[in-house]
C-alpha positions in Angstrom: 1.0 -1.5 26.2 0.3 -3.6 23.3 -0.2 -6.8 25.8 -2.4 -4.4 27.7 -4.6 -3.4 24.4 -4.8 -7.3 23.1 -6.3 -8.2 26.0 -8.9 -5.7 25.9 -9.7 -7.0 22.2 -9.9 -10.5 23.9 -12.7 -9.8 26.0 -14.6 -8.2 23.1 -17.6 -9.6 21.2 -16.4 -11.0 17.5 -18.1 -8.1 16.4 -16.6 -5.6 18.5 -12.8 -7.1 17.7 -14.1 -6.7 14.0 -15.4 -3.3 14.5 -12.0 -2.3 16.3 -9.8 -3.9 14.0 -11.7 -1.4 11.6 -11.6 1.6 13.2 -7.9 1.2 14.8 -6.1 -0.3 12.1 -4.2 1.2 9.3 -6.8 0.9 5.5 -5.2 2.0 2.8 -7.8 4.1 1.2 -9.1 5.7 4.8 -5.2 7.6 5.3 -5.7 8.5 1.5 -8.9 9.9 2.8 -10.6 8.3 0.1 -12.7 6.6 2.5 -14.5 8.4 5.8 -12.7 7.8 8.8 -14.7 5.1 10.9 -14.0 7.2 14.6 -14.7 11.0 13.8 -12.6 12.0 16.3 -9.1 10.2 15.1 -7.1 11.8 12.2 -6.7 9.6 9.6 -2.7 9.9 9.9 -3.3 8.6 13.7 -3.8 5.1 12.3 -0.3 4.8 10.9 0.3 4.0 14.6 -2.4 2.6 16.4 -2.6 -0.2 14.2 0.6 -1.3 15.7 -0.5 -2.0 19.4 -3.5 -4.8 17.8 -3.2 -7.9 16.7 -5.3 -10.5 15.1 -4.5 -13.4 17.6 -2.5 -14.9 20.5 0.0 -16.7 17.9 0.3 -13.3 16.3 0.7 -11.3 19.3 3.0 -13.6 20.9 5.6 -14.0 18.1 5.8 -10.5 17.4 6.5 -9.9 21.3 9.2 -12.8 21.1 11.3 -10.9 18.6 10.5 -7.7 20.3 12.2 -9.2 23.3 15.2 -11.0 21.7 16.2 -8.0 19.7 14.7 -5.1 21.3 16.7 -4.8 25.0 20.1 -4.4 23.6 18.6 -1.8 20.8 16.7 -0.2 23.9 19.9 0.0 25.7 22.0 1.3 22.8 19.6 4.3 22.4 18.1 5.2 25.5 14.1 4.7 26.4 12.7 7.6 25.2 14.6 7.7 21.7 14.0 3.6 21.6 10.1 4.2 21.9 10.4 7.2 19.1 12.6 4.5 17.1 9.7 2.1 17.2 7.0 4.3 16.5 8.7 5.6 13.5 9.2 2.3 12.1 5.7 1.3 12.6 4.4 4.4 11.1 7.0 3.7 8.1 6.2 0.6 7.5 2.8 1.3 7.4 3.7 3.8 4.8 5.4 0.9 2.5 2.6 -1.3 3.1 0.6 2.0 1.9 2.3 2.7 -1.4 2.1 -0.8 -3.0 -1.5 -1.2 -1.6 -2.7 2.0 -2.5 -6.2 1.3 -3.0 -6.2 -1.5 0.3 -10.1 -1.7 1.9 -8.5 -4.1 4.9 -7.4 -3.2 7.8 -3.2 -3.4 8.6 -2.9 -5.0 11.9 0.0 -6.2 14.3 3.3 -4.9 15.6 5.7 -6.6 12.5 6.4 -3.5 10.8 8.0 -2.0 14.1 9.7 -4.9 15.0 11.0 -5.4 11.6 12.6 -1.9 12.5 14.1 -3.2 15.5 15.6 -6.4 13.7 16.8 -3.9 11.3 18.5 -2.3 13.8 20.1 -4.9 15.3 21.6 -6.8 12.4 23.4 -3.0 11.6 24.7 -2.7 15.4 25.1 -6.4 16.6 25.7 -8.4 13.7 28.0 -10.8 15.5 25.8 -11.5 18.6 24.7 -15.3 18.5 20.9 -15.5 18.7 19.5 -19.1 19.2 17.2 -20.9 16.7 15.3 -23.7 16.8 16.7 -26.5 14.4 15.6 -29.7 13.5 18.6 -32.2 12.6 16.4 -35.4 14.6 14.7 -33.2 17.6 14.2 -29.5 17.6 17.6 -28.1 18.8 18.5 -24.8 19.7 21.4 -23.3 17.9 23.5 -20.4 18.2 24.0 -18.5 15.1 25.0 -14.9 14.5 22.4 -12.6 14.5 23.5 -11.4 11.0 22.7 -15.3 9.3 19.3 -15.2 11.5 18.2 -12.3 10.2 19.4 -12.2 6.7 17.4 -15.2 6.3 14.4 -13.7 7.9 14.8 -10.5 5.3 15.2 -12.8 2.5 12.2 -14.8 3.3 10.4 -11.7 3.1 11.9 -10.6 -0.3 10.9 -14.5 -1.6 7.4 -14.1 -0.8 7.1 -10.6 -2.5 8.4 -11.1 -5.6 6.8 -14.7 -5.9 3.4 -12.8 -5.3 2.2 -14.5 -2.3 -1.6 -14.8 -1.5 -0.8 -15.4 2.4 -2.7 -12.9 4.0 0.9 -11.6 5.2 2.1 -7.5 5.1 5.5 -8.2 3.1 5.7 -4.8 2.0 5.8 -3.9 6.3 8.0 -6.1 6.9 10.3 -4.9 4.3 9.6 -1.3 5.0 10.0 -2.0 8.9 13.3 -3.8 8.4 14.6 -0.8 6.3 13.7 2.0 8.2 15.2 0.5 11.1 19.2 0.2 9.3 18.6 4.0 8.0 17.5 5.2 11.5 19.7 3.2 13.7 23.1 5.2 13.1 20.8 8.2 14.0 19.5 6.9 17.1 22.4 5.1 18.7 24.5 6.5 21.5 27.9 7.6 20.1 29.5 4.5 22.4 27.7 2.3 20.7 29.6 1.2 17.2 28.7 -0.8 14.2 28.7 -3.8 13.5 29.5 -4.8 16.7 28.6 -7.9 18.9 31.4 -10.0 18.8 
């Protein structure tokens, strides 16, 4: 789905992407209603999830897919379909939500699928901690390592905690991440199959 919808945004004019990065993704002061909603019809709560399924570029939509497919199939099979896509959806809408509260007054547009795949990483670093993940690393050529998913991850999350206390001015949604990444370790144990045990993955 969110393929599908990037590559309707690819065929649009600039000034159509523009106009539906506007009125699709998640501003600050338009949920506050402080701000008219740009489409009349769409609630102003809608957009704490269709701002998930766009993305600003290829490069943004690709490396949020590439996560989304490391992580997400064993968190897909650990809950079901139907309770993973109500997993994800959550965790977009509550990232949105952090990105919300320490943006309150925010007149740009919250775009991209990191805040729900920040949920599934979440997840996965609760339920599969031991699972080795490869990563790229340079020693003298790019090498692909296998490392436990919890080291992988850890470093991600505290990459994300650097930036936001050292006040970066990349144009970056820290806060969703972070929100993402929570909501997905308090609403794993809630959504996983009994079967399924912590801290597992060895």
């Amino acid at each position: 789905m969110t393929i599908l919808v990037f590559l309707i945004q690819s065929v649009l004019s600039p000034a159509a992407f523009d106009q539906a990065t506007i009125n699709f993704g998640m501003i600050p002061i338009v949920v506050r209603d402080l701000y008219p909603q740009p489409v009349p019809w769409l609630p102003d709560w809608a957009n704490l999830v269709t701002y998930a399924f766009l993305h600003a570029d290829w490069l943004h939509l690709l490396s949020n897919m590439l996560f989304l497919w490391v992580f997400g199939d064993n968190i897909e099979d650990a809950f079901g379909h139907i309770k993973f896509l109500i997993f994800y959806l959550a965790c977009a809408v509550l990232a949105a939500l952090a990105h919300l509260l320490f943006n309150l007054d925010g007149n740009g547009p919250l775009i991209g699928a990191s805040g729900a795949v920040a949920g599934v990483m979440g997840a996965y670093i609760l339920l599969y901690p031991h699972a080795r993940v490869f990563v790229l690393a340079r020693i003298v050529w790019l090498i692909p390592l296998p490392v436990p998913a919890f080291w992988m991850l850890g470093f991600w999350i505290a990459t994300q905690l650097f930036f936001v206390v050292m006040g970066s001015d990349e144009p970056v949604a820290w806060w969703a991440h972070l929100g993402g990444f929570a909501a997905g370790l308090g609403l794993a144990p809630l959504f996983k199959s009994r079967k399924v045990p912590l801290f597992g993955g060895r």
